[in-house]
TIKOLLUM-675122 format. One record per residue (C-alpha): residue in one letter; x negated, z negated, y. Coordinates in nm, 2 decimals. Example, Ala and Ser with C-alpha at 12.3 -4.5 7.8 and 13.67 -1.06 7.14 Angstrom:
2
<nudren><code>A</code><x>-1.23</x><z>-0.78</z><y>-0.45</y></nudren>
<nudren><code>S</code><x>-1.37</x><z>-0.71</z><y>-0.11</y></nudren>
//
This chain:
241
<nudren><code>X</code><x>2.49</x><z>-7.93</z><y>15.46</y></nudren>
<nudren><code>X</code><x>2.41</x><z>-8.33</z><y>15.49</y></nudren>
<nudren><code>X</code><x>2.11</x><z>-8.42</z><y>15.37</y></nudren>
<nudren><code>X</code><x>2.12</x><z>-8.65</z><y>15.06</y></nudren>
<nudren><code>X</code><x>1.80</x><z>-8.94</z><y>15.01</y></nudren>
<nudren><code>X</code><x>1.70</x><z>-8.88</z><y>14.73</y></nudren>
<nudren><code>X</code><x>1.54</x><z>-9.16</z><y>14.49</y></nudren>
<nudren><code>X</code><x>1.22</x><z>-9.02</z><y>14.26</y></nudren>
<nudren><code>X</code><x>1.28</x><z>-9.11</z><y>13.93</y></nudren>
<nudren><code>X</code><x>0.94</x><z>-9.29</z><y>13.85</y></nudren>
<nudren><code>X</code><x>1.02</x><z>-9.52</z><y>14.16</y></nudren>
<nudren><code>X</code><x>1.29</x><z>-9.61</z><y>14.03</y></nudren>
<nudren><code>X</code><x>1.17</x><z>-9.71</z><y>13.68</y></nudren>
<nudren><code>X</code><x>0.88</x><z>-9.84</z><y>13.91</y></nudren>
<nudren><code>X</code><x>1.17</x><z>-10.06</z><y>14.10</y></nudren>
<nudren><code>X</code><x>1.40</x><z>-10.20</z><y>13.81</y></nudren>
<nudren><code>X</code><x>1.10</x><z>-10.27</z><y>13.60</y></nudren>
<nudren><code>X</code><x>0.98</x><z>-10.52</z><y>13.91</y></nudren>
<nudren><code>X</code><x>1.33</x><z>-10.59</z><y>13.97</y></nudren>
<nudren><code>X</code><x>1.35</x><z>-10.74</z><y>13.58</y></nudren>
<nudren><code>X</code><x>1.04</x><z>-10.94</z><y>13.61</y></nudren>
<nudren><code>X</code><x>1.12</x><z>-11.10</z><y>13.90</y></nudren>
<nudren><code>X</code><x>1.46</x><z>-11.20</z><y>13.80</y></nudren>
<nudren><code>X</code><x>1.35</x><z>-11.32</z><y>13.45</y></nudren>
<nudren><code>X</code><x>1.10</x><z>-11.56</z><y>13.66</y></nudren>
<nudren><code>X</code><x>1.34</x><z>-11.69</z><y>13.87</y></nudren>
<nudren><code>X</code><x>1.56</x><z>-11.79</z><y>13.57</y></nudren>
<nudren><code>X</code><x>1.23</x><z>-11.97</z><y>13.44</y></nudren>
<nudren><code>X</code><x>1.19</x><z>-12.17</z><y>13.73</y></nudren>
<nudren><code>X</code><x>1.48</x><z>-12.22</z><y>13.86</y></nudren>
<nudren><code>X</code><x>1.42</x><z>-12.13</z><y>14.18</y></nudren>
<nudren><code>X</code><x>1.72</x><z>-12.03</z><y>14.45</y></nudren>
<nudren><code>X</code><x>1.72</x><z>-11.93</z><y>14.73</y></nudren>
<nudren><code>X</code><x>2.14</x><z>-11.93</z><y>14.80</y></nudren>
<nudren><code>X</code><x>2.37</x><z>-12.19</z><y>14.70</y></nudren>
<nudren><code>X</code><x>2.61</x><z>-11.90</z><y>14.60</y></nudren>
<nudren><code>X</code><x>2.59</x><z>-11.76</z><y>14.21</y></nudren>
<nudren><code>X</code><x>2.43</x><z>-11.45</z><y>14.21</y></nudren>
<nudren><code>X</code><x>2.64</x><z>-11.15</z><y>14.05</y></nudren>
<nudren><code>X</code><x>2.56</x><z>-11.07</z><y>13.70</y></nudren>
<nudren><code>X</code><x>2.32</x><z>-10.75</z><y>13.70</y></nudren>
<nudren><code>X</code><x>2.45</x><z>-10.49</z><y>13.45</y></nudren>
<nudren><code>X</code><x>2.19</x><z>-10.19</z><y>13.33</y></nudren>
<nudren><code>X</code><x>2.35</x><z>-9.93</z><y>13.34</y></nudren>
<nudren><code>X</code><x>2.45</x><z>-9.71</z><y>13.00</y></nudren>
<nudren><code>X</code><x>2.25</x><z>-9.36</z><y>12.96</y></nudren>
<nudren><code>X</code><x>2.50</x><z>-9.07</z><y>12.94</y></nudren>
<nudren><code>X</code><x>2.49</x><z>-8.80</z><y>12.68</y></nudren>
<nudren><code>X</code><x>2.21</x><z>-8.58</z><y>12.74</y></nudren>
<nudren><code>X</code><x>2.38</x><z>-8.26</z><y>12.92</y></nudren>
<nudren><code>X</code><x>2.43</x><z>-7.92</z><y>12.70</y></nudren>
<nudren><code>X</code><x>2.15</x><z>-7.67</z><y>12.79</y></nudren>
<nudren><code>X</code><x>2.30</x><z>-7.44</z><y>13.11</y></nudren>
<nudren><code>X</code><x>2.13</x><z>-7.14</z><y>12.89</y></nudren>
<nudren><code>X</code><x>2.42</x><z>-7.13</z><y>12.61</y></nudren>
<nudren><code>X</code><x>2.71</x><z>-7.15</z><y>12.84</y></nudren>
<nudren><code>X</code><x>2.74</x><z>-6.77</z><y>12.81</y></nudren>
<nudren><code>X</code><x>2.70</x><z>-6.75</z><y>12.41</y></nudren>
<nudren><code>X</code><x>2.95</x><z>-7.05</z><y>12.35</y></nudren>
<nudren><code>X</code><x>3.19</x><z>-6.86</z><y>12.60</y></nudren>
<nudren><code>X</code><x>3.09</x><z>-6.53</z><y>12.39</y></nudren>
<nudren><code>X</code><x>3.16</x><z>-6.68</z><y>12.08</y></nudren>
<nudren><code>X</code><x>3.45</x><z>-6.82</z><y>12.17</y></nudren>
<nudren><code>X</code><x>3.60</x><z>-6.45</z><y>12.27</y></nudren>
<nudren><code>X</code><x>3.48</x><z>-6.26</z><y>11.96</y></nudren>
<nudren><code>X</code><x>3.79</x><z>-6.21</z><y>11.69</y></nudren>
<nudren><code>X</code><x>3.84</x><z>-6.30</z><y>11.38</y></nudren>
<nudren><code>X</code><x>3.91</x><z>-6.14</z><y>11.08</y></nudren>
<nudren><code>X</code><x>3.85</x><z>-6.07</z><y>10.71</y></nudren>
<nudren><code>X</code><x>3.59</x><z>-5.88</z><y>10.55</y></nudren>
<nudren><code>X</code><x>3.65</x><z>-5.49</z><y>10.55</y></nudren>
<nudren><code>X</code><x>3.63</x><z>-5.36</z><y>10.22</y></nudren>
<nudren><code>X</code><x>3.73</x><z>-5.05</z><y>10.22</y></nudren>
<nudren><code>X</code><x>3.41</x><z>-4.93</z><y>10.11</y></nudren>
<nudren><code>X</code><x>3.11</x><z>-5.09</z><y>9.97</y></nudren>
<nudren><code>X</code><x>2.79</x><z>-5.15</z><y>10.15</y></nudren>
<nudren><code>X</code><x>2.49</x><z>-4.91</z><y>10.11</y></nudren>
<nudren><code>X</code><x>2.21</x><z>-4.95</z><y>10.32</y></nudren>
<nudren><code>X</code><x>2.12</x><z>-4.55</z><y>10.40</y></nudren>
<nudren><code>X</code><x>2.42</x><z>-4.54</z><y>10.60</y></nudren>
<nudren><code>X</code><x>2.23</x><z>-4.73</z><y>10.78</y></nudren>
<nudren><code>X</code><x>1.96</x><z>-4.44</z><y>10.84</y></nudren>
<nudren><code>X</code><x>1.61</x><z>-4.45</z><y>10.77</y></nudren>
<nudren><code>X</code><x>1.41</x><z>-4.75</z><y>10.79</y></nudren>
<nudren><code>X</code><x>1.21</x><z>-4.83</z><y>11.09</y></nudren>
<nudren><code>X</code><x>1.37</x><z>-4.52</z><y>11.26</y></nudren>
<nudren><code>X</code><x>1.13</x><z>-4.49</z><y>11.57</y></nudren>
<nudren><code>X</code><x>1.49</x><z>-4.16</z><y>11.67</y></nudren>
<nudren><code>X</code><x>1.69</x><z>-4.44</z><y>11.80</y></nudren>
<nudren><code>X</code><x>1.82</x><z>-4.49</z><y>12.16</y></nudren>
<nudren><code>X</code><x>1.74</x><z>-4.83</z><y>12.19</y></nudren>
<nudren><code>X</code><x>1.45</x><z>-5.02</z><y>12.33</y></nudren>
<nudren><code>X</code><x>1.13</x><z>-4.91</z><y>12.18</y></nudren>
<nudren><code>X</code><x>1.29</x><z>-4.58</z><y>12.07</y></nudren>
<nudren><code>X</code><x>1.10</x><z>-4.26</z><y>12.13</y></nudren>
<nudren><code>X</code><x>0.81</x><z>-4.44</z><y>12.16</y></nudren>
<nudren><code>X</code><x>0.60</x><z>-4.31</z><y>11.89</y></nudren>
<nudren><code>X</code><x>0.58</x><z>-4.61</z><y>11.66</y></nudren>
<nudren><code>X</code><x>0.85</x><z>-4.72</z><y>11.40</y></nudren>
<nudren><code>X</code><x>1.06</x><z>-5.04</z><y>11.43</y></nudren>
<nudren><code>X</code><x>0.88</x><z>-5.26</z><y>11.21</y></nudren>
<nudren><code>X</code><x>0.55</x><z>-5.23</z><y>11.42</y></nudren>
<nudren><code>X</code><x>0.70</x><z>-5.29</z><y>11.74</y></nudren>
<nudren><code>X</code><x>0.87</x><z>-5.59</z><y>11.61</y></nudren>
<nudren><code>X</code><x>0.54</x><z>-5.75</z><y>11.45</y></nudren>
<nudren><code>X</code><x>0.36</x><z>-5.63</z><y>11.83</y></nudren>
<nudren><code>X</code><x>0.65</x><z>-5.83</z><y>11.99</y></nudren>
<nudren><code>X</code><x>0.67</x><z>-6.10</z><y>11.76</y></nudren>
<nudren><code>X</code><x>0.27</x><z>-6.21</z><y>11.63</y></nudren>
<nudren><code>X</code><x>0.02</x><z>-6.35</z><y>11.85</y></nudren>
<nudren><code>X</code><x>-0.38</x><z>-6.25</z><y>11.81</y></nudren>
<nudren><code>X</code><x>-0.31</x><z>-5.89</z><y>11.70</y></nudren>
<nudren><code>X</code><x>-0.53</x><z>-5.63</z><y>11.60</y></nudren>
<nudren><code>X</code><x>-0.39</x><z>-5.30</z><y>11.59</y></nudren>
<nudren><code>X</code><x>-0.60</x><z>-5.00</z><y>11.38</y></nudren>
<nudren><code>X</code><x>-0.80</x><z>-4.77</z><y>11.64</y></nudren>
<nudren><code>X</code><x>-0.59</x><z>-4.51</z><y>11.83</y></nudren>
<nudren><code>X</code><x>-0.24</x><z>-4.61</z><y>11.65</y></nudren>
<nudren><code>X</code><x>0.01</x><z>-4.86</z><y>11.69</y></nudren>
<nudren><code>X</code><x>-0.02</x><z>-5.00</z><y>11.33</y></nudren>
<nudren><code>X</code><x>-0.09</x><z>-5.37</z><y>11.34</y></nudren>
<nudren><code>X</code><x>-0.36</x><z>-5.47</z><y>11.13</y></nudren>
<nudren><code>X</code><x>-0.40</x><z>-5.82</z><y>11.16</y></nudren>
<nudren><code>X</code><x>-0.21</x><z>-6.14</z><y>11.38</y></nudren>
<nudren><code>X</code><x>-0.02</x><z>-6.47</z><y>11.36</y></nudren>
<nudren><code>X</code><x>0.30</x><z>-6.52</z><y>11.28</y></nudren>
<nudren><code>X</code><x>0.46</x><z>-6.85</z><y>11.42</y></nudren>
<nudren><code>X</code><x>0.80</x><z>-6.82</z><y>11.20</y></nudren>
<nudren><code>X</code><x>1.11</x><z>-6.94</z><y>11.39</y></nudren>
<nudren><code>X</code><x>1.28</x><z>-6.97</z><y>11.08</y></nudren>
<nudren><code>X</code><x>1.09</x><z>-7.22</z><y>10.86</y></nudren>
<nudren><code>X</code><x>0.84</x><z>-7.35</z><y>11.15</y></nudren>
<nudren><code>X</code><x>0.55</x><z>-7.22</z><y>10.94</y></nudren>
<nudren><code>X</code><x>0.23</x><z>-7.01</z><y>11.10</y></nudren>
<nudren><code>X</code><x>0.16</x><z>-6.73</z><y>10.87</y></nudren>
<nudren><code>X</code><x>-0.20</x><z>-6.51</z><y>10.88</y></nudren>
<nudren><code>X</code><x>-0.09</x><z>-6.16</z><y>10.86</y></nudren>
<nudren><code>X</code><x>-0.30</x><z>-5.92</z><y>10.68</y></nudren>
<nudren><code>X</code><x>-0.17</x><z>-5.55</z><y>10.63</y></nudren>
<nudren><code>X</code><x>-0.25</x><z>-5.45</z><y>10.30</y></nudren>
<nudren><code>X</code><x>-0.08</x><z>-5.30</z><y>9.98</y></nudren>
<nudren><code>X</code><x>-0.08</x><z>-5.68</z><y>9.84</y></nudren>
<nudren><code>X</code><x>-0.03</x><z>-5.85</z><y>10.15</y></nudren>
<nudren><code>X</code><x>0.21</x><z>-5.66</z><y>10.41</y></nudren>
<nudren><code>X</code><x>0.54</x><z>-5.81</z><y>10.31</y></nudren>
<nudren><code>X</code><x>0.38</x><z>-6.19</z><y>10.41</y></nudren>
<nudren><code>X</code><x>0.55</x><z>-6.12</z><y>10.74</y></nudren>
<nudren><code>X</code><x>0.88</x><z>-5.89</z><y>10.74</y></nudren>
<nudren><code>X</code><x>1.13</x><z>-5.79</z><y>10.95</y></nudren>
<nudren><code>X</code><x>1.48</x><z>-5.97</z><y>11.00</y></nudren>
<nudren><code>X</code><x>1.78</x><z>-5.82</z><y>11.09</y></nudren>
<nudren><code>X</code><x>1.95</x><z>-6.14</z><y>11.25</y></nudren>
<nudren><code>X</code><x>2.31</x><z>-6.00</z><y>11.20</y></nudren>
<nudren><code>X</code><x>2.27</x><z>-5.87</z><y>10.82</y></nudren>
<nudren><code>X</code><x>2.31</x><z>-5.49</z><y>10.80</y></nudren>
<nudren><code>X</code><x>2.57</x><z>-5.58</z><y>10.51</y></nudren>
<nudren><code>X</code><x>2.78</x><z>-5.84</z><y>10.71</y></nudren>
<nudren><code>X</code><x>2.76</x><z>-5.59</z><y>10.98</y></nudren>
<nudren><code>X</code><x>2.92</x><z>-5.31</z><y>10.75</y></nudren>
<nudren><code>X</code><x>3.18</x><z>-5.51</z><y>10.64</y></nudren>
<nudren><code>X</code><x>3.25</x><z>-5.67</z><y>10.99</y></nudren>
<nudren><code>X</code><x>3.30</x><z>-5.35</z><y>11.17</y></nudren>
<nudren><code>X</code><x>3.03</x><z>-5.09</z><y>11.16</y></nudren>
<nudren><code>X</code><x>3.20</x><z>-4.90</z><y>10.87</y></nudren>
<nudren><code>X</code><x>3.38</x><z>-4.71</z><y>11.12</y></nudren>
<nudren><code>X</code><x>3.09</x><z>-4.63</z><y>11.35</y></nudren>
<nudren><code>X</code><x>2.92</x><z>-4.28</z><y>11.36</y></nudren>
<nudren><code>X</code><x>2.60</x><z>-4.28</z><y>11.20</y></nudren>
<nudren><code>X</code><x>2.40</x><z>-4.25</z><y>11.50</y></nudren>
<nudren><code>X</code><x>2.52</x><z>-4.57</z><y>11.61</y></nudren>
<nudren><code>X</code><x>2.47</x><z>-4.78</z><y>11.27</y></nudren>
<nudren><code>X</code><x>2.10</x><z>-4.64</z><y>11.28</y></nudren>
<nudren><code>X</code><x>2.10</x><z>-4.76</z><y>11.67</y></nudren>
<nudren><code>X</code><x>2.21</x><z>-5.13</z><y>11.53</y></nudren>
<nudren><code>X</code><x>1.99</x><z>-5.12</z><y>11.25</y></nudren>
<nudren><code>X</code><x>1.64</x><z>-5.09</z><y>11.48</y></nudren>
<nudren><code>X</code><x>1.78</x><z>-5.24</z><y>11.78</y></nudren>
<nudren><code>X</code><x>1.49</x><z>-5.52</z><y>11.87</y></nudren>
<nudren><code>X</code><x>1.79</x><z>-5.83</z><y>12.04</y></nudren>
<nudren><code>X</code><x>1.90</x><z>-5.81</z><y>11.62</y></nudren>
<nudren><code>X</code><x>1.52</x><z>-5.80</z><y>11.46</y></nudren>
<nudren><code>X</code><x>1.27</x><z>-6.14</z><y>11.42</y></nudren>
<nudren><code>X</code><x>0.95</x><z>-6.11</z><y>11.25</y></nudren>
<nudren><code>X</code><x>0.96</x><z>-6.38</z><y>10.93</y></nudren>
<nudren><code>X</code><x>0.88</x><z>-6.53</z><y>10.66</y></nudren>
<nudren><code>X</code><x>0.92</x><z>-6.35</z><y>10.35</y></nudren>
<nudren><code>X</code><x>1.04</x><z>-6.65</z><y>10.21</y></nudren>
<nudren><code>X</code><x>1.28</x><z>-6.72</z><y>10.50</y></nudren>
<nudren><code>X</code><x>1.41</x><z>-6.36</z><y>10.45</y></nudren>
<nudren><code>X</code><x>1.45</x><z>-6.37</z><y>10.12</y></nudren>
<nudren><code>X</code><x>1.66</x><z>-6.72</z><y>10.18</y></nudren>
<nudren><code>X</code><x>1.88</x><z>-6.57</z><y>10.46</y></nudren>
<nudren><code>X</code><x>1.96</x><z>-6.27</z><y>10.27</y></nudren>
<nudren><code>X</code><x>2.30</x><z>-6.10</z><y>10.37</y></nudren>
<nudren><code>X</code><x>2.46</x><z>-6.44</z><y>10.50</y></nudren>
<nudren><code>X</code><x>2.60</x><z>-6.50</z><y>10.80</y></nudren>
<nudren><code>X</code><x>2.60</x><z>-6.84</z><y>10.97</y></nudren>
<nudren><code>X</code><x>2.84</x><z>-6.97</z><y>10.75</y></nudren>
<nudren><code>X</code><x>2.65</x><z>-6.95</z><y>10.47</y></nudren>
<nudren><code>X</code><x>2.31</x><z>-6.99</z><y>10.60</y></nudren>
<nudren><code>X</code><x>2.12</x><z>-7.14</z><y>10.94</y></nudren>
<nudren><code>X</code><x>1.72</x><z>-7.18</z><y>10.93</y></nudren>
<nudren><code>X</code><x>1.52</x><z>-7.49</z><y>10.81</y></nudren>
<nudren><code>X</code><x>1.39</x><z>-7.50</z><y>11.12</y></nudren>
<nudren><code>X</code><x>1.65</x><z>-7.68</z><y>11.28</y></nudren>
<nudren><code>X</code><x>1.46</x><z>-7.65</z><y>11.70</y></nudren>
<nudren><code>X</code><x>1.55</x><z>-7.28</z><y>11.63</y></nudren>
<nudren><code>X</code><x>1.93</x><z>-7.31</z><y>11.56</y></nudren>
<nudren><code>X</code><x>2.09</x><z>-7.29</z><y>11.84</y></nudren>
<nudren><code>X</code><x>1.86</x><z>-6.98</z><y>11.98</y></nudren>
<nudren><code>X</code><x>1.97</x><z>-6.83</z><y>11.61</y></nudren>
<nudren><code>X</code><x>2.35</x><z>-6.88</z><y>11.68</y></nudren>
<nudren><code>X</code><x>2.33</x><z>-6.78</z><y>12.02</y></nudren>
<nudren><code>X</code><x>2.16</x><z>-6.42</z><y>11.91</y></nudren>
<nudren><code>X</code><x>2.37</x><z>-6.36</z><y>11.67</y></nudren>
<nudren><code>X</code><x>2.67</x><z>-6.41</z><y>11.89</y></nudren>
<nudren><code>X</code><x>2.51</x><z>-6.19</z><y>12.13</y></nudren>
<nudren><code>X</code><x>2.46</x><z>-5.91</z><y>11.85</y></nudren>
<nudren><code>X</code><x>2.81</x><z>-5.93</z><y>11.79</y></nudren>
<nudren><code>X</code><x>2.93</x><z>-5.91</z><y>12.12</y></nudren>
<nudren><code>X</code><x>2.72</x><z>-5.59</z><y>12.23</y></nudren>
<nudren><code>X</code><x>2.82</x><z>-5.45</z><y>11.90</y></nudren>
<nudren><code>X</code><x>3.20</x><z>-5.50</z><y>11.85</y></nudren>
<nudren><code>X</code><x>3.17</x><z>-5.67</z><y>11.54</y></nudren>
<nudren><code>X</code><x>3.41</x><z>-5.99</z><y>11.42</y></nudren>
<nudren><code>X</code><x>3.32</x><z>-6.26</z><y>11.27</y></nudren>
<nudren><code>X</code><x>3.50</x><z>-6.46</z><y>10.95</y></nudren>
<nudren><code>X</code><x>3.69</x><z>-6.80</z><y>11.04</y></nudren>
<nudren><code>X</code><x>3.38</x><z>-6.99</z><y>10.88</y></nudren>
<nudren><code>X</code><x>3.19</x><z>-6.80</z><y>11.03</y></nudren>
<nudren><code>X</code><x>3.30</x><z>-6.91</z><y>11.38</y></nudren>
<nudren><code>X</code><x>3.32</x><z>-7.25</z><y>11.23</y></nudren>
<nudren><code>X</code><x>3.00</x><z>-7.28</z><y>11.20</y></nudren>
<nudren><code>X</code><x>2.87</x><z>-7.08</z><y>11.50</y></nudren>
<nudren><code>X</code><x>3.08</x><z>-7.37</z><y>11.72</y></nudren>
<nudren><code>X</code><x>2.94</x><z>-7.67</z><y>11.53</y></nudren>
<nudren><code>X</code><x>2.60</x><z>-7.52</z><y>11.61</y></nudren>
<nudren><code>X</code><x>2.64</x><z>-7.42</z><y>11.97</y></nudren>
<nudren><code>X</code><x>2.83</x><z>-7.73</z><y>12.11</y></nudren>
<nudren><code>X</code><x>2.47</x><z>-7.92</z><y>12.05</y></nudren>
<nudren><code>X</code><x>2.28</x><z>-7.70</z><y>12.25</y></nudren>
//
């Protein structure tokens, strides 16, 4: 392969900057050094800032998941779902002893303490993707559900998207699976509800596009559709990022 020269980009700045000055002086005095006119120096225009290389593969992903209409051949209820927390899942952190909600806040918080000899978390930090806030978590009868634990795709939008047909070994897979769970806000939680994008994207708007792109992801692994508004609004997200 050739080998290209290669101009560093602060020697550049370094160059046109100087290049400026010494042009605007020349003007000033009216110095030349050529009886010819010199050509008209144009800077040049900045191009749109390229789309991040990282959600090629969810915009392609979105673009492939079908749409349909809410199935509603049955109404939601969330212990088809299984138990919650469900530490008898095959999915990552399954079988390991501790239930779903404590893995995800181990995962999740920073500056943990965890009680002696268990995998409870007792205390940590919660930087909240979904509102930008830091939260000091404190587990305690009055003070648990400060931080909780987000199912990214709703288990309700997911049941009527889809998983109303699985087995229930596989709905209580999806419902502990740690790619569709995000430690939050209770406030942000609360907000979100069952919505899908459509309806709902975080305040935080630096964490839209990773929110989109997980979701799509979720939906992809899982077989589920998504609504046309849905899509919608997953492609007005995703073409930014």
């Amino acid at each position: 392969m050739t080998a290209r020269r290669r101009v560093v980009p602060g020697a550049l700045v370094v160059l046109v900057a100087a290049a400026a000055v010494g042009w605007a002086w020349w003007q000033h005095s009216g110095a030349s050094r050529s009886s010819s006119p010199s050509p008209t120096w144009t800077p040049p225009v900045p191009s749109a800032a390229p789309l991040d290389p990282g959600f090629d593969a969810a915009r392609r992903m979105l673009d492939a998941l079908p749409v349909k209409g809410w199935d509603r051949a049955q109404d939601f209820k969330r212990y088809r779902f299984g138990e919650r927390w469900s530490d008898d899942v095959d999915v990552e952190f399954g079988h390991n002893g501790c239930n779903t909600r404590d893995d995800i806040l181990r995962r999740d918080l920073t500056r943990i303490e965890l009680r002696r000899g268990t995998c409870l978390v007792q205390r940590g930090v919660l930087h909240d993707p979904y509102s930008g806030d830091t939260i000091e978590f404190v587990r305690g009868p009055q003070t648990s559900e400060a931080v909780q634990v987000d199912h990214l795709v709703s288990l309700a939008d997911a049941w009527y998207k889809g998983a109303r047909v699985w087995d229930d070994a596989h709905r209580r897979d999806f419902a502990n699976d740690p790619r569709n769970l995000l430690a939050v806000s209770a406030q942000a939680n609360f907000d979100k509800a069952f919505r899908d994008a459509a309806g709902w994207l975080p305040a935080n708007a630096a964490f839209e596009c990773e929110f989109v792109a997980r979701q799509v992801t979720v939906k992809t692994v899982y077989g589920l559709w998504v609504s046309s508004h849905e899509k919608t609004a997953m492609h007005r997200v995703l073409r930014h990022c």
